[in-house]
Structures are given as C-alpha cells and as structure tokens.
ZAMI-409866 format. One record per residue (C-alpha): residue number from 1; x, y, z. Coordinates in Angstrom, 2 decimals. Layout:
BEGIN
seq,px,py,pz
NUM,X,Y,Z
...
# end
This chain:
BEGIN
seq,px,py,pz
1,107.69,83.96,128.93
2,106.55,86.59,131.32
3,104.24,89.33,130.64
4,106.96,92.01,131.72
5,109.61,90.09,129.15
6,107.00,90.05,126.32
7,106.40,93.95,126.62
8,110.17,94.25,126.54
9,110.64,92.77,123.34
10,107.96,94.56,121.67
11,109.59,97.85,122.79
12,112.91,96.45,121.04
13,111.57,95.13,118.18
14,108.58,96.73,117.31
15,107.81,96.55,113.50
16,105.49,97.26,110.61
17,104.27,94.47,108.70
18,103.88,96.05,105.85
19,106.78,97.62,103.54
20,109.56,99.24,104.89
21,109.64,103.11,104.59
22,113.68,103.59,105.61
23,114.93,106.38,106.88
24,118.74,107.51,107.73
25,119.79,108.08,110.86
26,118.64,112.29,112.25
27,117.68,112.21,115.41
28,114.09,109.81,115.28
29,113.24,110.80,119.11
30,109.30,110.40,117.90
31,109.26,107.59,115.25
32,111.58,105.06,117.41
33,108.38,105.44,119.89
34,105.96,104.64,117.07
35,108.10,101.87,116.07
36,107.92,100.15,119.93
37,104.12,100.76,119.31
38,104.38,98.63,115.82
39,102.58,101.51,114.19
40,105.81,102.54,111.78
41,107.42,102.49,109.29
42,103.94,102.78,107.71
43,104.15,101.94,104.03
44,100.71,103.38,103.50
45,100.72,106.45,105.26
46,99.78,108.62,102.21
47,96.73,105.95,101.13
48,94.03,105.21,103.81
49,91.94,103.78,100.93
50,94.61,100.78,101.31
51,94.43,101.37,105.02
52,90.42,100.41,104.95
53,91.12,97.44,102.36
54,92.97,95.29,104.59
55,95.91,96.99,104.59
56,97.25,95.74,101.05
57,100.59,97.04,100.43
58,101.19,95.70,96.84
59,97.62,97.19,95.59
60,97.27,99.88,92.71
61,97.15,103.42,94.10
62,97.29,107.20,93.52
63,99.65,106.96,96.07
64,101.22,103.40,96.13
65,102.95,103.43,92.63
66,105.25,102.21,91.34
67,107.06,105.61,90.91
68,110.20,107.32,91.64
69,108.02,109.59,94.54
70,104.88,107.04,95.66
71,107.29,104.07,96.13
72,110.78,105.36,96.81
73,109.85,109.14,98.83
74,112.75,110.29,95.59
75,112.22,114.04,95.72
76,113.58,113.44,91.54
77,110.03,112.16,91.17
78,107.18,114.86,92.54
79,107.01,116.74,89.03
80,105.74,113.47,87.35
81,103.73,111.84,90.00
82,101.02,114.30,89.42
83,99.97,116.24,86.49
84,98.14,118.80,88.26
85,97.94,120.94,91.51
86,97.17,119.54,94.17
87,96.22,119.93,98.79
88,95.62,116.87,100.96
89,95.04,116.86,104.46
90,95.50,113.24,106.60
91,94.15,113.45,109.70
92,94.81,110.11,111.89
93,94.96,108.37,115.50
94,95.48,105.43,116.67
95,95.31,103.70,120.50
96,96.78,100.36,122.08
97,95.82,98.71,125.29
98,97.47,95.55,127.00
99,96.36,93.75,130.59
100,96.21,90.11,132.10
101,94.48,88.76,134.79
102,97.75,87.64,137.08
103,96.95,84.99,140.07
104,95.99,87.54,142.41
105,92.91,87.85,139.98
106,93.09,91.71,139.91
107,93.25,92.60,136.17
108,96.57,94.57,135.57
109,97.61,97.31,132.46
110,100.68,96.83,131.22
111,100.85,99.18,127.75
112,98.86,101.79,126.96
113,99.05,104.58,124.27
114,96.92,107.17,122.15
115,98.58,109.29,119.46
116,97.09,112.10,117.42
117,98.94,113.47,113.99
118,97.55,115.51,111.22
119,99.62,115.34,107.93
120,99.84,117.84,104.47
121,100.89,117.66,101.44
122,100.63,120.54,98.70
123,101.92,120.89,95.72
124,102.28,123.36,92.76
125,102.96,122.52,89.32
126,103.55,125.20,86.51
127,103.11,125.41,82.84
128,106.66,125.51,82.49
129,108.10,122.20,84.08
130,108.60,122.82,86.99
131,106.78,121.34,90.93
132,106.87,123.15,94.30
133,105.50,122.54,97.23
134,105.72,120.92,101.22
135,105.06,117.58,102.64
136,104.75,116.95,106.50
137,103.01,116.21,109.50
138,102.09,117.19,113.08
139,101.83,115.12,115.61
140,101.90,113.74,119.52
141,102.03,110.29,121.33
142,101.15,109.59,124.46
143,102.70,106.21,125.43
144,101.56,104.22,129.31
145,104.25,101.52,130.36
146,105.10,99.28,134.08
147,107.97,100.85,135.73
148,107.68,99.20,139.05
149,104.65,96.65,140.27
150,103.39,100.01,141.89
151,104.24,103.07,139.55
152,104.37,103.71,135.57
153,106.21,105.33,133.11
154,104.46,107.88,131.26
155,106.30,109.31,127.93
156,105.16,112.10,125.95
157,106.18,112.98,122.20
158,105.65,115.41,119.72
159,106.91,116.24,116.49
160,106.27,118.82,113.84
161,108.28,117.71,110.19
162,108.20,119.85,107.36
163,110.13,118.32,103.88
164,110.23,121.22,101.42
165,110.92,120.12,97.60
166,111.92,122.06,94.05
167,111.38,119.25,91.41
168,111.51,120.12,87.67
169,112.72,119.82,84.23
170,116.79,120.20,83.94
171,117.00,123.67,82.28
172,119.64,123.56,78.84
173,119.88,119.93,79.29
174,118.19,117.55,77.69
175,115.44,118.78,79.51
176,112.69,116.32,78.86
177,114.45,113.18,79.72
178,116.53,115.02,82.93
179,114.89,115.92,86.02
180,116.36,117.58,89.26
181,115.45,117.96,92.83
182,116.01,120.13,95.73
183,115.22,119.73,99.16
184,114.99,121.31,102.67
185,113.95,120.38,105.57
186,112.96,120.53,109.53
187,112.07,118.17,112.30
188,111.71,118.92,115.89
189,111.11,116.41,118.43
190,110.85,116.69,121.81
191,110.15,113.57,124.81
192,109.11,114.07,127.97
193,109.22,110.80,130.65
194,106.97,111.61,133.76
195,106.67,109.07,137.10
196,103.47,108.44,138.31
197,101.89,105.47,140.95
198,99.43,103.48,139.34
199,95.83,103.85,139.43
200,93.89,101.23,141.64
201,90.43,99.86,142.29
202,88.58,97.04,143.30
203,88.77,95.69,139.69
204,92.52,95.95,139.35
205,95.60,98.35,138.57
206,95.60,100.69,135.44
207,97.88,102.73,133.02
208,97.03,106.40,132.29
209,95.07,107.28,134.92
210,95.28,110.05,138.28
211,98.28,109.29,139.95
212,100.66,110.87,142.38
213,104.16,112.08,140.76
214,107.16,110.29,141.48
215,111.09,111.52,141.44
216,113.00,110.06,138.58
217,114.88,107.08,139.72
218,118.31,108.65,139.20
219,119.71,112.06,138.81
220,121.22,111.94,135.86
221,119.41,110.02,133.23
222,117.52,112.52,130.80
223,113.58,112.67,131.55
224,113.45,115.36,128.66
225,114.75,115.36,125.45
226,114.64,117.76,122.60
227,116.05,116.91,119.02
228,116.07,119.67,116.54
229,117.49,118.41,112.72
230,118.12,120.66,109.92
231,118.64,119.53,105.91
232,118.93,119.65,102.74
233,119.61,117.26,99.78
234,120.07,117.42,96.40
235,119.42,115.08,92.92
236,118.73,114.76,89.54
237,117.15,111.67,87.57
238,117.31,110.60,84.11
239,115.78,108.47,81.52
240,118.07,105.92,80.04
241,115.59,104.64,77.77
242,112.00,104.13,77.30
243,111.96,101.11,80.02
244,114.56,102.61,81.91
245,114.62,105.64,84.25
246,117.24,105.87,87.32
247,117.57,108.75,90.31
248,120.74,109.65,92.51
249,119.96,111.95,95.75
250,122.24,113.41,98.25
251,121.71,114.30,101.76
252,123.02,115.82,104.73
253,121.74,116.98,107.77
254,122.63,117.94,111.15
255,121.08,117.07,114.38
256,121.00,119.06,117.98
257,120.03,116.58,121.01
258,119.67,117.28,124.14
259,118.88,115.67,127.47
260,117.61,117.32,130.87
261,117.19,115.80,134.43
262,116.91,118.84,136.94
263,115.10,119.83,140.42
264,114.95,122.28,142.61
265,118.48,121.11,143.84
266,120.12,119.82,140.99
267,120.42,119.84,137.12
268,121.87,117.40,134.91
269,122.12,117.10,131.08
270,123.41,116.06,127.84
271,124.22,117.42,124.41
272,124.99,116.04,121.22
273,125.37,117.43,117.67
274,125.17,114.65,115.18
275,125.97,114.96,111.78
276,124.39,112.57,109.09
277,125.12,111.94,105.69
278,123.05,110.06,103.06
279,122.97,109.02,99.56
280,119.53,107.53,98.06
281,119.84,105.57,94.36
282,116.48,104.26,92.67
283,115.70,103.12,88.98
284,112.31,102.36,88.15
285,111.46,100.56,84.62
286,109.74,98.08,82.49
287,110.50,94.32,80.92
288,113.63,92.25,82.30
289,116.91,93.64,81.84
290,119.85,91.22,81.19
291,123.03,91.86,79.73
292,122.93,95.52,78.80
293,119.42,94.69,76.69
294,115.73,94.55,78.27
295,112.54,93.14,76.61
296,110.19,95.76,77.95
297,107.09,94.30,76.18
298,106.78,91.77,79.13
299,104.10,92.72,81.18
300,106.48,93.24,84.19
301,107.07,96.78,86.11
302,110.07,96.94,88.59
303,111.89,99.18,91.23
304,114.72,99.06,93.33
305,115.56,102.11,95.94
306,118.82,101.75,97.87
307,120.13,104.32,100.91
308,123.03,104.44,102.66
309,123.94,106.80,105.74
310,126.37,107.65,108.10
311,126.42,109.45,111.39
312,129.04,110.46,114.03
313,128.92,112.84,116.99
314,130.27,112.99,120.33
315,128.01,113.44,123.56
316,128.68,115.56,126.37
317,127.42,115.80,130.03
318,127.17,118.61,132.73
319,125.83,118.17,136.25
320,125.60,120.00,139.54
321,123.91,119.10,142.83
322,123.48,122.06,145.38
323,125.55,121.24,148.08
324,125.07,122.28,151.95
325,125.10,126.12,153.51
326,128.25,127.92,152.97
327,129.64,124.88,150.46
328,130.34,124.52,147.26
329,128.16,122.58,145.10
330,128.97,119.24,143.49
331,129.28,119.77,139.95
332,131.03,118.43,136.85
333,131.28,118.61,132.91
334,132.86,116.81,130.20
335,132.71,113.98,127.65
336,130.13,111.40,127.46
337,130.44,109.11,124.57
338,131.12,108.49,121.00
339,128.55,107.06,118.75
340,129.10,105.94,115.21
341,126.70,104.93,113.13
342,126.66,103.24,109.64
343,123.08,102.19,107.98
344,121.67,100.55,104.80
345,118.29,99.88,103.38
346,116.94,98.57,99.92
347,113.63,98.15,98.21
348,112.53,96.18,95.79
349,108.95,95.71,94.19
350,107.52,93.83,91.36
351,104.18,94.23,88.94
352,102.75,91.44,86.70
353,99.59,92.94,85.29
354,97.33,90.56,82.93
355,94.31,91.89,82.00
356,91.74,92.09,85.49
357,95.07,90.14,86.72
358,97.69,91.74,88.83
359,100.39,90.09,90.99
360,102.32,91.65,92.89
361,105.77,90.92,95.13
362,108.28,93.20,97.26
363,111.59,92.62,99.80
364,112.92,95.50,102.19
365,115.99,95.29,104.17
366,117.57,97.18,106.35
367,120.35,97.23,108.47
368,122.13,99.28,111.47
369,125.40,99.03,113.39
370,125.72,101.65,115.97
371,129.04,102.00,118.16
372,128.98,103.33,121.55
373,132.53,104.53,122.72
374,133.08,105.42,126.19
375,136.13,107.91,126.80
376,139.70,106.78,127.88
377,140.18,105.74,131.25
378,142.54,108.57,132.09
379,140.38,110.96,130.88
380,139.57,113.00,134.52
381,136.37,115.17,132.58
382,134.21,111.89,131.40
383,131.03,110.50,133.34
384,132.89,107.14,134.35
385,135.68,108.95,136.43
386,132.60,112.27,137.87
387,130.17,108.65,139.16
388,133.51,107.12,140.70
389,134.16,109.93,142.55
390,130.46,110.42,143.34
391,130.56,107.41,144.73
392,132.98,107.69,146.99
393,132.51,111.22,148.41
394,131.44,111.75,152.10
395,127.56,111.91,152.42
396,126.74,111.09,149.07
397,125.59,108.02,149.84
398,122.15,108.93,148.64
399,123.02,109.98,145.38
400,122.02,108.45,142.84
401,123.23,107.78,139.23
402,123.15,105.56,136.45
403,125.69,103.11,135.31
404,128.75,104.01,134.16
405,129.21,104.16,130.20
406,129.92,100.81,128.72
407,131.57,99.88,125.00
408,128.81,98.36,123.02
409,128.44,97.49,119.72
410,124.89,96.67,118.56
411,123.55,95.65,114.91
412,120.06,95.38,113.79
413,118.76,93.67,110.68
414,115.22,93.76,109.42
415,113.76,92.42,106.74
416,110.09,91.70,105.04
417,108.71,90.07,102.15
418,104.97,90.46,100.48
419,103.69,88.09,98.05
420,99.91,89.41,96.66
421,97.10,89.51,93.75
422,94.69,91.49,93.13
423,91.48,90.93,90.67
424,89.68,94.35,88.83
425,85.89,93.26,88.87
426,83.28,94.93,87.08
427,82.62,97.20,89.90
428,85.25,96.70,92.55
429,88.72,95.00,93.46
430,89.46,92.01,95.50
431,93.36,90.98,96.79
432,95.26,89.13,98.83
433,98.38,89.31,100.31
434,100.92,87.54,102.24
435,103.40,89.15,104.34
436,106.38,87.78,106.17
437,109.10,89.82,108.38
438,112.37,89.44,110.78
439,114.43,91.47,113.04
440,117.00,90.64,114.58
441,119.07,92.68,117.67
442,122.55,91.27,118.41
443,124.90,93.48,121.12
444,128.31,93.33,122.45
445,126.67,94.25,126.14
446,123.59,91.62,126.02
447,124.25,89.25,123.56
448,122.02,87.51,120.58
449,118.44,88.76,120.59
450,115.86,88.88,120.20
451,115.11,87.90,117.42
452,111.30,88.25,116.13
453,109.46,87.03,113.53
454,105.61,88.19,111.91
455,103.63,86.58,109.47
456,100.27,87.63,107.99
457,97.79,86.86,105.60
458,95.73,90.06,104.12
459,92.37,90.07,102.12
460,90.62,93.11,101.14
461,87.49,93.98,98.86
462,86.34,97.48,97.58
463,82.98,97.94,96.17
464,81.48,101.02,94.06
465,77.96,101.25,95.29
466,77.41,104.12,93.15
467,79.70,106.39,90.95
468,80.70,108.87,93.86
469,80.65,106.42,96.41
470,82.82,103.58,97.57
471,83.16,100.74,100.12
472,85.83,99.05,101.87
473,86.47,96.12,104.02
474,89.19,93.74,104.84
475,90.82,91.29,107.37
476,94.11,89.89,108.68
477,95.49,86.67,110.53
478,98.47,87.71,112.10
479,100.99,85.52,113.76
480,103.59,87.00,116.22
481,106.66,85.10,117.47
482,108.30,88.08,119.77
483,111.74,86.14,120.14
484,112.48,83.08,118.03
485,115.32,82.37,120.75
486,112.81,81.42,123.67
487,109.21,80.17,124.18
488,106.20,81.02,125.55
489,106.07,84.63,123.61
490,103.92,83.52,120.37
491,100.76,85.89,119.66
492,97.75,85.99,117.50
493,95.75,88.40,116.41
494,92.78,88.99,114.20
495,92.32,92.23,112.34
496,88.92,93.97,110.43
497,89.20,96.79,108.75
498,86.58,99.28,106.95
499,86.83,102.17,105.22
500,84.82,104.75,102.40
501,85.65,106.54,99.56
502,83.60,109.55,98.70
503,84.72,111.30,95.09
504,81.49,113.39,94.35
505,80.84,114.00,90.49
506,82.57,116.82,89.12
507,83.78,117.94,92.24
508,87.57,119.06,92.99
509,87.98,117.03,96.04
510,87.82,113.53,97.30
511,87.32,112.05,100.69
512,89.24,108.58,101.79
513,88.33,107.04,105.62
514,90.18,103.48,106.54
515,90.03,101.98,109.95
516,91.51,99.12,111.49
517,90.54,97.45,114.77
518,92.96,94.51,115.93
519,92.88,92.21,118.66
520,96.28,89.82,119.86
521,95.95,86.50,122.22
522,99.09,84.31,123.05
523,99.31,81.57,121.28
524,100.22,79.07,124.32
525,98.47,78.55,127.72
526,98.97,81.26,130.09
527,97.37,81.43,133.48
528,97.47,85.31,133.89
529,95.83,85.67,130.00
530,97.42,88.48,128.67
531,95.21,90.69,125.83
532,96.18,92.90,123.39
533,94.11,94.98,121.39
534,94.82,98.20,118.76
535,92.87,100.88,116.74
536,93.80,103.15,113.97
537,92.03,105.34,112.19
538,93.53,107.38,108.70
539,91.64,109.70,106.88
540,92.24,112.10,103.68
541,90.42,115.38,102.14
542,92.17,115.92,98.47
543,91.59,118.68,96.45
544,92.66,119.16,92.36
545,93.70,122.29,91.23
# end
C-alpha cells in the first residue's frame, strides 16, 4: 500500500487505544481532527499520572474510578466523586510528524501537526449537599497534510468548551440515597483550511513551512467552518441497594454550522442547524447480580454506561459569482442536503481486587449510521440542478465546483477491549495491560472499508522516592493493521513514557507531569521507508479546598 493510501486511512479511522470516551453527535468540528491524529477519545485526559505510567487505562486513580463521574462523565455523580473543594489546571500538547525517502531519494513530509489545549476543572461543594462548579478546555490544532505532489493542506482548529454542572442531594426525597444533576453547556469550534506550495530544499520537500498561498481548488467547498452548540441536560441517580446504584441523564442540544468559500469575486456558503438528542443510563455496583439477588461480598466492582443519540437537520447553500460590467451576477440559494443521524455507545469495566492484587478488564462500543439525502430531482433551488446549470452556461467554462450531492449511507462501528493487572508494592505500583481495538467504515458511495485493527501491550511502574515525590515510567508495543481488507499497510511502533508526581507535605496542591514519545515503522518491506513518530505531553496543578 502506498504512502498517500496509508495517510488516508488514518484520517478515516483514526482511534484511541485506550477506552472509549463517547460522545453524541453536536457538531465535533475539533475532536473529529484529533481523532484523524489518533490522539482522542482520550480515556485519560483528566489523569496524566496514568499518562506517564504507560498509559494504563484499567489502573486505580483519583480520576479513573470506577464512579458514576471518573468512569462514565454522569453529571449524577460530581457531588460524590470528591468530598471537598477542589481547582485543577491541565495544561497539554502534543506533535506528529510522518516522511519517507521515495526513489527520487529526496525525503518527503507527508503529516504533520502540533496542538496546544489548556483544560479546568473547579468545583464547589457545600455543607449542605449540594456540588457546583465548570469543567472544560481551551484549545487549537494545527494539522500539515499532501494535497498535490507540489502543495499542502494546512487546517487550523480551535475550540473553547465549557460543561457547567448543579449536582446534589434530592431535596424532600429520600435525600441521601437520591441524587440529581443539571447541566449547561457551550462549545464553539471553528476550522480554517489554507493552500500553500510545499517547502523545498536540497534535502527534500516539507509540511508546515513558508510557502506561497494557493486558491482553493473549487468555489464552493467550505475552507471555513464555524460550529457553535448550545445545551443542557438533566438527571437524577439513585441507590437501589448497598451494591447497587443506577443514573438516567437527558440531553439536548442544538448546533449552528456553517461553511464559507469567498473572494474578492465570489462567496459561497452553507448553513445547518442540527438538533441532537441524547439519553445517557449507567449503574455502578458491587458482587454479581443474577436473578433479582447479588452476592456483593465478592471482591468484584462493575459498571456499565450506555448513550444513545439522535440528530437531524437540513443543510442549505447560497452562492454568487460577480459577473461581467453592466451584468448581473451568477448567484443561487436553496437546499443542500438532509442528514440523519442515529448513534450508540456502551461501557463496561470490571475490578477484581485481592489484597496487593488487582485485575482489571473493560469493552467499549460504539456505533454510527449517518444518512445523507440529496433533494428531489425536480427541486429547481437544490445544488444538483444550480452545478447543472453552471455547467452549461456560456463562459463558465472555468468555473469550478464540486460534485454534485450523492445519497449515501455510511455506518461506523468501533470497538476495544483491555485486559490488565496491577501489583501495590511496598513503595510503588507495577501493571500491565493489554489492549485490542476495531473500526470498521462501510458506505453506500465507496463500499466496505476500511477496516482497521490495533493491538498493544502496556507496562508501567511508579516509584515513591520519597514521601512528596514520585516517579513514573512505562512502555508500549503497538501493532497497527490500517485496513484488514488489503496489504502492505501494517505498522509498528514502540512507545516510552515518563512522568512525576510532586504532592509536597501538608501542602494544598499537587503537581502530575506524564509524557509519551512514540515512534511507528511498517511492518513489511518498503523501498520509500515511511516513519512515523508522536509526542504528548499532559500535565496537572490541583489544589484542595
């Protein structure tokens, strides 16, 4: 397989190794890129101590519970997470770089990307049963991909997200064992796509570098988009019994997108107002149950977190191209698309702890199906019948526009598994994990594929070199089939990671630094030697109140 096809199917299928961190269906302008990147879902975003230990997933955590908020993101669960007050701050970046040597012998760039974020989380918990507070993150993505053999693709992202959340105890009824949630929040997202000519020396061709700007390829076809979503959800949780606690959330939120393609002689775009609405069950408890009975002395600790969501919306268009002196200009508006969407993903984790023992197991799935419905033939204000008659006008020749709108039908199914143990010494912890994950793309348009498959084997140690301070290390053999369907696409890649903990005595605040450094080869002979190689760095400052 070609260098161009591999890069292709790592923008389609890009995925996290770890656990799966689902999310319904808003607008996702930003995380879509850091999926193609394989940097999300990220099921240890809120723990760099994990991210320095080799990237366990199934490890004990402050922040990797196995709890209705640390596990599931259940708003039902902030008030008990914690008992006290408490600020964290998680700065993080992370970088990829991709060339191979082609025939020619002039080394060649085919991905590049840097991304900077900064996330918060603060929280307020009162004498009388009650949590406030925000969660969220700022960030930007640069990402640096081929468009032609002579010119790139440069796309830019950034995102501010702010989840606001009113968790307490259920006032008048049965207070202690009923808990309920409120939620608002805010995402804005915005893309910008920018041609440039690549960057050449005597060594070879690069990404990222000075380079003269190019006109987009078409006139239509958004090189800026903006997604604003607004929401809001609401739940309550409640303990069934002493082994037994379960959590029902609703959502619904509504999405603005728009695309822009303009010059100094024409202006095209897009709009879209999507509409999404989600419902999130988890239960969390102890022991095995089976037939309406559980033996919660077992050893065993258990949840299962379940969403559904569905989205609709219908996308419009509106162009005009500034015609010649005296004339009127060439202009049009009307309907798009439809797009449907219907989604599912479920959890599921395990805990077997035996003394300095602790085993550990998980399975995510998720699935999409997303229906793209072009409008009827005799309908004289959609895109199809505007590029017909395009087309065919009189010195519009070089005009140019993208394909006409096309029924499709695509579903996506992802899955992972995890498999792990971890050992409590006397002054440490040691694990390992196993990790094993699918995706799979099928379309009415293109067909079956691809279809990729990851598997990984995780180690990690921390050490307490003294009572304040802590050290971390790890590594990870990583095996990368991009599309089970062909050959000549299978990676490997080698990762070391290192991190520190710093938790001075009697201090309020606690410091947590994790880096990973990873390097990918393919796994079959390849004249032109493609390489591969990614950083990421996640850090947290945590303060007690």
């Amino acid at each position: 397989m070609s260098v161009s096809r591999g890069l292709v199917l790592t923008a389609l299928c890009g995925m996290s190794l770890g656990i799966l961190f689902p999310a319904s269906s808003s607008a996702q302008v930003y995380e879509d890129a850091r999926r193609s990147l394989d940097l999300a879902p990220d099921p240890i975003a809120r723990s760099p101590r994990l991210t320095g230990m080799g990237r366990l997933t199934l490890a004990d955590d402050a922040h990797n519970r196995l709890s209705l908020w640390d596990f599931a993101a259940n708003p039902t669960g902030v008030f008990d997470a914690d008992s006290a007050s408490t600020f964290a701050l998680r700065p993080g970046t992370s970088a990829s770089a991709a060339r191979h040597t082609p025939a020619a012998g002039r080394e060649r760039q085919y991905l590049g990307s840097r991304e900077l974020k900064m996330g918060y989380e603060a929280w307020r918990r009162t004498e009388e049963g009650s949590t406030y507070g925000v969660i969220g993150e700022a960030a930007s993505l640069r990402t640096h991909r081929p468009f032609s053999d002579d010119s790139e693709i440069r796309g830019t992202f950034r995102e501010p997200r702010l989840v606001a959340i009113l968790n307490g105890k259920m006032p008048y009824i049965q207070s202690e064992r009923t808990r309920y949630a409120l939620t608002a929040s805010y995402v804005s997202e915005k893309r910008v796509d920018e041609y440039r000519t690549r960057f050449s020396n005597a060594v070879g061709d690069y990404l990222g570098r000075s380079g003269d700007i190019l006109p987009p390829p078409d006139f239509f076809t958004p090189v800026e988009r903006r997604a604003s979503t607004v929401g809001g959800g609401a739940g309550v949780s409640h303990v069934l019994a002493p082994w037994l606690t379960t959590a029902l959330v609703l959502r619904l939120s509504s999405s603005r997108l728009e695309g822009e393609n303009s010059s100094v002689i024409h202006f095209a775009g897009t709009g879209e107002n999507r509409s999404t609405f989600g419902v999130q069950a988890s239960a969390v408890g102890r022991g095995i149950p089976l037939l309406g009975w559980a033996t919660p002395k077992l050893p065993l600790e258990w949840i299962y977190d379940i969403q559904t969501w569905t989205a609709t919306s219908e996308d419009r268009w509106v162009f005009t191209l500034k015609a010649g002196i005296n004339q009127d200009p060439f202009s049009g508006r009307g309907k798009l698309l439809d797009r449907d969407e219907d989604g599912l993903a479920q959890r599921l984790r395990l805990r077997w702890a035996q003394g300095a023992l602790v085993l550990g197991a998980s399975y995510d799935g998720w699935l999409s199906k997303i229906k793209i419905t072009p409008p009827a033939a005799d309908d004289f204000s959609s895109f199809n019948y505007f590029r017909n008659l395009a087309a065919n006008r009189d010195g519009a020749d070089s005009l140019a526009l993208p394909d006409s709108v096309t029924f499709n039908r695509s579903e996506e199914n992802r899955w992972n598994s995890a498999f792990g143990a971890t050992w409590k010494l006397a002054r440490g912890t040691v694990g390992a994990e196993y990790h094993i994950a699918e995706e799979k793309l099928e379309q009415t348009l293109a067909g079956e594929g691809p279809q990729r498959q990851v598997w990984d084997v995780r180690t990690g140690l921390e050490w307490m070199f003294t009572s304040s301070f802590l050290g971390r290390v790890g590594y990870i053999y990583r095996s990368d089939d991009r599309d089970l369907l062909t050959q000549r696409n299978e990676f490997t890649g080698h990762s070391t990671t290192w991190g520190i903990g710093l938790v001075p005595k009697g201090s309020i605040w606690g410091l947590d630094v994790g880096y990973v450094v990873e390097w990918l080869s393919p796994d079959y002979d390849d004249p032109d030697d493609p390489r591969e190689s990614r950083q990421l760095m996640a850090a947290q400052v945590h303060w007690t109140f």
